[in-house]
Residue frames as qw, qx, qy, qz and C-alpha x, y, z in Angstrom:
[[0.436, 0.296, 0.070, -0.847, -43.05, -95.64, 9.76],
 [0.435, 0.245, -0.747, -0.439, -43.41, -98.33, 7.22],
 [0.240, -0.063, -0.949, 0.193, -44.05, -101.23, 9.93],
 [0.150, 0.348, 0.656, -0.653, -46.56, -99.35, 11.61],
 [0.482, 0.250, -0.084, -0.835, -48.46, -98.55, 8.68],
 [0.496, 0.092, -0.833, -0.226, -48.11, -102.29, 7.50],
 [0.160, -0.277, -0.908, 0.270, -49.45, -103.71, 11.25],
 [0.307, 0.267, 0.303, -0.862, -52.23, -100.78, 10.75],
 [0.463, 0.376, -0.522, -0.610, -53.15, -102.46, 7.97],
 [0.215, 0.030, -0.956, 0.198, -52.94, -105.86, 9.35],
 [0.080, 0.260, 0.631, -0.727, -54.89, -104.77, 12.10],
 [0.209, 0.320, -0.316, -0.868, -57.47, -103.21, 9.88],
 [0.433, 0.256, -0.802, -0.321, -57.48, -106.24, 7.70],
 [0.186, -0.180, -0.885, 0.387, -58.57, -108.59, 10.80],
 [0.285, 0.384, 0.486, -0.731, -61.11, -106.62, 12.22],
 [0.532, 0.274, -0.342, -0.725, -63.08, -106.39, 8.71],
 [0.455, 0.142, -0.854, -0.208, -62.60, -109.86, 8.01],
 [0.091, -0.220, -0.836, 0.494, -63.71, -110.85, 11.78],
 [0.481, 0.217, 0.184, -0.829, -67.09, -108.10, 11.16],
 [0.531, 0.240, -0.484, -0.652, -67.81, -110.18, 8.03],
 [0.132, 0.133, -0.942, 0.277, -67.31, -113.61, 9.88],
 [0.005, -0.243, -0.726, 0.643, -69.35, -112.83, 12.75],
 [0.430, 0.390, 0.036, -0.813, -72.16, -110.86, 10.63],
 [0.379, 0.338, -0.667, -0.544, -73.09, -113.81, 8.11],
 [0.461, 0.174, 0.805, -0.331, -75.89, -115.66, 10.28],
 [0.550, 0.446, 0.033, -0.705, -77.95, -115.72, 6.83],
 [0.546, 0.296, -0.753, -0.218, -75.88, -117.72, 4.83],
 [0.205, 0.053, -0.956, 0.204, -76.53, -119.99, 8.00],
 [0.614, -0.140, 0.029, -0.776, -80.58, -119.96, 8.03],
 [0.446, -0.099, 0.862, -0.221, -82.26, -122.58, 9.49],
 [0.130, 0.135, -0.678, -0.711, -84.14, -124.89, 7.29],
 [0.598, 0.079, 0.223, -0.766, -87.93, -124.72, 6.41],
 [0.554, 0.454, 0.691, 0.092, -90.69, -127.10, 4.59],
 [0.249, 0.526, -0.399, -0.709, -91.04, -126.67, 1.02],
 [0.673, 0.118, -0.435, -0.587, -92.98, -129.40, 0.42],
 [0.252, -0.180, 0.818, -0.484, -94.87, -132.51, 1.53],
 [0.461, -0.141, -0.748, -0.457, -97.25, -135.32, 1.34],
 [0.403, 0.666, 0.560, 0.285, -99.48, -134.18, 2.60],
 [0.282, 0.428, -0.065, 0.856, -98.77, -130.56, 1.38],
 [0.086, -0.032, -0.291, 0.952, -99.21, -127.73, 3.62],
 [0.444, 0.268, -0.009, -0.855, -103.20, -126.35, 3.86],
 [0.212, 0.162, -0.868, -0.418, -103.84, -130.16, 1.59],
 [0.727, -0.011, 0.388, -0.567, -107.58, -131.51, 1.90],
 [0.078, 0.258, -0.955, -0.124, -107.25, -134.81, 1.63],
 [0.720, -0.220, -0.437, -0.492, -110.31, -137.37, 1.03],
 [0.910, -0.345, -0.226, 0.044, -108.95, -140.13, 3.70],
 [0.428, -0.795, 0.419, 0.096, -105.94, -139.80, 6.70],
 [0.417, 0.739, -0.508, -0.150, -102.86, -140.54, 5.35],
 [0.962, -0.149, -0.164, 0.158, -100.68, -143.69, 5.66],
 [0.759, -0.098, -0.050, 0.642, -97.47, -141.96, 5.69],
 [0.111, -0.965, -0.142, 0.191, -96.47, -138.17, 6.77],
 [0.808, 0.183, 0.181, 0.529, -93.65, -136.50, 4.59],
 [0.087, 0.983, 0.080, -0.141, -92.04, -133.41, 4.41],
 [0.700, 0.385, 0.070, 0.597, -89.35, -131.96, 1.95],
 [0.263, -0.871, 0.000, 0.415, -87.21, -129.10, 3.89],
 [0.371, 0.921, -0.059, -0.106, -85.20, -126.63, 2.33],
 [0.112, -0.697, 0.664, -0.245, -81.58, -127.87, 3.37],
 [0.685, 0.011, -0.719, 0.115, -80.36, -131.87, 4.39],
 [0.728, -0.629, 0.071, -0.263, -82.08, -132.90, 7.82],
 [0.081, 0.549, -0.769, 0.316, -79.15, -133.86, 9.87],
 [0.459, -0.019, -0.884, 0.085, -79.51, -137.94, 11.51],
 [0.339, -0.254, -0.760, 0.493, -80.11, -136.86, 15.28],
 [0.024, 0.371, 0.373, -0.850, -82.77, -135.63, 17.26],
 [0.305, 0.008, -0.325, -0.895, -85.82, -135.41, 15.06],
 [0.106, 0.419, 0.886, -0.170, -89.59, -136.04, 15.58],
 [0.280, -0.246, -0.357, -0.857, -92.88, -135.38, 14.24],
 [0.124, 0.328, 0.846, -0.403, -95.96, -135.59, 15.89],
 [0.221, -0.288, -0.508, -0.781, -99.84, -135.30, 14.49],
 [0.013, -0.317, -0.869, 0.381, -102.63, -134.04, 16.20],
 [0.080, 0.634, 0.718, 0.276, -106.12, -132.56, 16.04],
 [0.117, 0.233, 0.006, 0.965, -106.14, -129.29, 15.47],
 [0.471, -0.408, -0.620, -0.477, -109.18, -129.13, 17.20],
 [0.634, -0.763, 0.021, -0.125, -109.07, -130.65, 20.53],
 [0.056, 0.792, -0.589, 0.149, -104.85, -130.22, 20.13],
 [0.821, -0.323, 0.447, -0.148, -104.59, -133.90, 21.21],
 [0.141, 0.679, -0.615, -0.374, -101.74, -135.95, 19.92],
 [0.845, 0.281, -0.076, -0.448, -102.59, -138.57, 17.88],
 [0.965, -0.029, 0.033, 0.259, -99.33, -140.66, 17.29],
 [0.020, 0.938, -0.345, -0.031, -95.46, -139.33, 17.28],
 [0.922, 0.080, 0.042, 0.376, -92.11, -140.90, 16.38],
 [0.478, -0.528, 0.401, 0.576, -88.62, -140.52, 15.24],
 [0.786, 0.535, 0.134, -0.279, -88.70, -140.02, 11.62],
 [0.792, 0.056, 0.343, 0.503, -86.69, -141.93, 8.99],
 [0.023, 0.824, -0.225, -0.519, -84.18, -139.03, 7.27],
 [0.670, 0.231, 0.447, 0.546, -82.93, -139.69, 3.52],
 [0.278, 0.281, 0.153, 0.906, -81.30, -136.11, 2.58],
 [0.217, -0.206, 0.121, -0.947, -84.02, -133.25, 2.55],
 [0.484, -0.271, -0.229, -0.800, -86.77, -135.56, 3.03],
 [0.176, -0.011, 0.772, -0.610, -88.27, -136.63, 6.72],
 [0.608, -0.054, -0.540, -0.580, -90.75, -139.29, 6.79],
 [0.313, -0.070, 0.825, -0.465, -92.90, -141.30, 9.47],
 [0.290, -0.248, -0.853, -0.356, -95.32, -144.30, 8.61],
 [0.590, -0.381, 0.171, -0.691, -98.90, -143.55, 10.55],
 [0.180, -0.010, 0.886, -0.428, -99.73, -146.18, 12.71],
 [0.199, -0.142, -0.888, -0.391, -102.06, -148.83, 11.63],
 [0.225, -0.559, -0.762, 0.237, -104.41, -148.15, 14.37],
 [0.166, -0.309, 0.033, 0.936, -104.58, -144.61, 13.28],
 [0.040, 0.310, 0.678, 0.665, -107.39, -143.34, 11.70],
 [0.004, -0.278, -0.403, 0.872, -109.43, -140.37, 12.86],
 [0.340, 0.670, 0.657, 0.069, -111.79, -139.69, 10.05],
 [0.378, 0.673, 0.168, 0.612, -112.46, -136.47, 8.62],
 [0.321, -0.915, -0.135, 0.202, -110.98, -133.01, 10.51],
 [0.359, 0.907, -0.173, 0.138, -108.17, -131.02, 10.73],
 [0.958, -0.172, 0.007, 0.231, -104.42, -131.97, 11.47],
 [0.028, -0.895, 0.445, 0.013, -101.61, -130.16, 12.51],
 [0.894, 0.177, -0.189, 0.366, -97.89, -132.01, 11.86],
 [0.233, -0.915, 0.315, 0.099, -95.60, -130.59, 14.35],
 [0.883, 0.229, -0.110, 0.395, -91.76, -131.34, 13.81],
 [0.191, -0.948, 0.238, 0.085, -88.51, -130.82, 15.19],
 [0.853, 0.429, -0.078, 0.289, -85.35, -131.32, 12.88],
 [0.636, -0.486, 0.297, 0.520, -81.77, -131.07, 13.28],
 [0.471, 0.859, 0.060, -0.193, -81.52, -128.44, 10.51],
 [0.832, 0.368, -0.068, 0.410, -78.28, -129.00, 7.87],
 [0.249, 0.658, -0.349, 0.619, -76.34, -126.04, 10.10],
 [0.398, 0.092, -0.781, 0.472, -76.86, -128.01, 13.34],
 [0.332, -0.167, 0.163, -0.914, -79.68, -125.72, 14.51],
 [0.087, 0.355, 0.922, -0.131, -82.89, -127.31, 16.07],
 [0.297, -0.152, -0.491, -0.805, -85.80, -126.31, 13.74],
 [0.235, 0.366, 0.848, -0.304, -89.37, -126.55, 15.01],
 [0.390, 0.170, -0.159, -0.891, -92.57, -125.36, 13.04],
 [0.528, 0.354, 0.707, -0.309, -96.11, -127.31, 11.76],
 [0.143, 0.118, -0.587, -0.788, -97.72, -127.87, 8.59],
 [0.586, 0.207, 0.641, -0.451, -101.83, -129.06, 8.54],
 [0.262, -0.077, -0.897, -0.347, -103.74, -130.99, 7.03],
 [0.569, 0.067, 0.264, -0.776, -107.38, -131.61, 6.20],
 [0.076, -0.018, 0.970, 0.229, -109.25, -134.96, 5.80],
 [0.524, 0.046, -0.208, -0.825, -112.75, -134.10, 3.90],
 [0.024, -0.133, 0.991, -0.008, -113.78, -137.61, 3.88],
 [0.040, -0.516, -0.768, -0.376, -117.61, -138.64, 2.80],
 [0.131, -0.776, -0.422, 0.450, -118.84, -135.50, 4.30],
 [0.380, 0.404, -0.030, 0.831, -116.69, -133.05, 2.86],
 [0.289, -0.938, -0.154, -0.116, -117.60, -130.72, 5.92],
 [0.762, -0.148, -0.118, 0.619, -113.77, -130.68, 6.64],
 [0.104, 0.973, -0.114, -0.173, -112.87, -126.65, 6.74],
 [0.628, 0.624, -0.252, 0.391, -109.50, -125.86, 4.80],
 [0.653, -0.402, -0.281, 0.577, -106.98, -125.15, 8.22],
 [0.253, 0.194, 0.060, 0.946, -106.25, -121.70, 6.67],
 [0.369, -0.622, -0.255, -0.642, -110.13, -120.92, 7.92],
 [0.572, -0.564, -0.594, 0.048, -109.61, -121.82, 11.13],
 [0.014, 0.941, -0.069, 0.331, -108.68, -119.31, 14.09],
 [0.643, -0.566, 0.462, 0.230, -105.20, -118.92, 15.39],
 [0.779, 0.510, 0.052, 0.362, -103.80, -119.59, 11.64],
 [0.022, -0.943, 0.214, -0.253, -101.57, -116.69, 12.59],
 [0.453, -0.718, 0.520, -0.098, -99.88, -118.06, 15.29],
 [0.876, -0.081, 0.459, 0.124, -99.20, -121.67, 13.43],
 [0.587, 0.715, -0.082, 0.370, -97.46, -119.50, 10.82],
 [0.013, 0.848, -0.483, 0.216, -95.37, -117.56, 13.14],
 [0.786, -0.387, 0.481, 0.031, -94.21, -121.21, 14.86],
 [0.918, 0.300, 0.221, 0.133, -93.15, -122.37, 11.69],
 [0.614, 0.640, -0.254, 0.386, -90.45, -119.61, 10.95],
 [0.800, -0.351, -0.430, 0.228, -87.86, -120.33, 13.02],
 [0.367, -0.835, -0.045, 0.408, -85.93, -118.14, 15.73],
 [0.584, 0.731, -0.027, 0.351, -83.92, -115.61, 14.40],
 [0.640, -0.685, -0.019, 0.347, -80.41, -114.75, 16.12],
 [0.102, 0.926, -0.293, -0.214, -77.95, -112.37, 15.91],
 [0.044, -0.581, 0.800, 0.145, -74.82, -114.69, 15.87],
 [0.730, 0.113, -0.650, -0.179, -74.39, -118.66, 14.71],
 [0.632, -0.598, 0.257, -0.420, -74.57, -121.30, 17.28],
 [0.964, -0.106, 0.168, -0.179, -73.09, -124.11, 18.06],
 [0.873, -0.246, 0.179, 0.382, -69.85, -125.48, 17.07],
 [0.478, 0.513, 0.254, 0.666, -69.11, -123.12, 14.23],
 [0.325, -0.899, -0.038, -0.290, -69.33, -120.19, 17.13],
 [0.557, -0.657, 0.382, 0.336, -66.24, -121.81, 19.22],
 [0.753, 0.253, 0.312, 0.521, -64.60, -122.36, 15.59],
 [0.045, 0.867, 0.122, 0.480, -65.06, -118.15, 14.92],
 [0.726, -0.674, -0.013, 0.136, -64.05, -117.61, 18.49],
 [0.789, -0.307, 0.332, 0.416, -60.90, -119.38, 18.47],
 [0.600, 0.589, 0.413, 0.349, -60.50, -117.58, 15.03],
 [0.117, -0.929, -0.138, -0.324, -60.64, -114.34, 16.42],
 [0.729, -0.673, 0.082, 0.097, -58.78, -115.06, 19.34],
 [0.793, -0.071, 0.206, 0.569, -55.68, -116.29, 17.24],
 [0.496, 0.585, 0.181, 0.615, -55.93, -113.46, 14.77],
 [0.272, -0.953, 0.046, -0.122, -56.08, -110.86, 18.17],
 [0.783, -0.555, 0.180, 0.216, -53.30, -112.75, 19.82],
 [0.726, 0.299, 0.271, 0.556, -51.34, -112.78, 16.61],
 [0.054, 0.886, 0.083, 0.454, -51.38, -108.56, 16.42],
 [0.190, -0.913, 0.233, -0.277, -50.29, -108.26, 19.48],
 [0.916, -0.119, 0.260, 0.280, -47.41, -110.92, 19.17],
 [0.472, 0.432, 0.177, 0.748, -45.89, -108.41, 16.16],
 [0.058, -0.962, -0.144, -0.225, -46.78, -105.78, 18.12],
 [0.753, -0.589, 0.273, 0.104, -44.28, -106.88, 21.04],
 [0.717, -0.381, 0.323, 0.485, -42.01, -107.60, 18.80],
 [0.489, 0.550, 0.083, 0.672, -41.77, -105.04, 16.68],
 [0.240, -0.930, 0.069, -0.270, -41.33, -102.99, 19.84],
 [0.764, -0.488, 0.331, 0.263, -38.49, -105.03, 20.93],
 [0.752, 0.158, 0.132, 0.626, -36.89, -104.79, 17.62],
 [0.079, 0.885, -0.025, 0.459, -37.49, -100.55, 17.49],
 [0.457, -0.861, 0.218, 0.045, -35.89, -100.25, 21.22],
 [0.943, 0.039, 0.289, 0.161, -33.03, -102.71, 20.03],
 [0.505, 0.764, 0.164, 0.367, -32.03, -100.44, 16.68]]
């Protein structure tokens, strides 16, 4: 009676521990902007030289690019690899860049600090000797360049830390019914 309450218990034990495992995509969110040069919504007098953005989490090395284009006629203006130093992702504009005043969308796609590929946008206005520039937040479609920015939400984690759970699971099943077997070989035994 004792053994079988102890491998109910076991058993028990595992399954919780595997719910809590497998339930704890949050602590692994992907990571946003939280700041930038220029910032988010930022009227700026003249187009920048250099396009920055501070995410929430350390951009992983591989696989990242930004591109800028005119919110307007959506045309892309210049795009790269950017240079990564911890949270903040950074591309020099091209020297032959220089649009004048309008609006400007930064798209990006990062290799977020849990391995995840992150996409989302941040704009920018250049008022320049006109100031006729509108703020981006007046234009229409703002909606939808907010919902791009938060990224996908999923039930489970992806990517290596998914076959690492797995395999986790697997041992701790395989392991139950290893003491099962043999505590049925040692009851028939007795």
């Amino acid at each position: 009676m004792f053994r079988s309450r102890a491998l109910q218990t076991l058993t028990a034990a595992a399954a919780v521990t595997a719910g809590l495992v497998l339930s704890a995509p949050a602590a692994l969110a992907h990571d946003l902007v939280i700041g930038g040069d220029p910032a988010d919504k930022e009227i700026l007098q003249e187009f920048p030289d250099r396009i920055e953005l501070e995410f929430s989490g350390y951009v992983m090395e591989d696989f990242n690019t930004f591109a800028v284009s005119d919110a307007a006629s959506e045309e892309v203006l210049f795009s790269g690899e950017p240079l990564v130093d911890g949270r903040l992702v950074s591309l020099d504009v091209p020297v032959d860049v220089d649009p004048g005043a309008g609006d400007y969308r930064i798209g990006f796609q990062i290799t977020s600090s849990d391995g995840h590929s992150t996409r989302g946008m941040t704009t920018f206005s250049v008022a320049g000797d006109n100031g006729g520039a509108a703020a981006p937040a007046e234009q229409e479609g703002e909606t939808e360049v907010s919902a791009d920015q938060q990224p996908e939400a999923t039930g489970l984690p992806e990517g290596p830390i998914t076959w690492v759970l797995a395999g986790v699971g697997i041992l701790a099943v395989l392991g139950v019914i290893a003491m099962m077997i043999a505590r049925g070989r040692n009851t028939t035994q007795e």
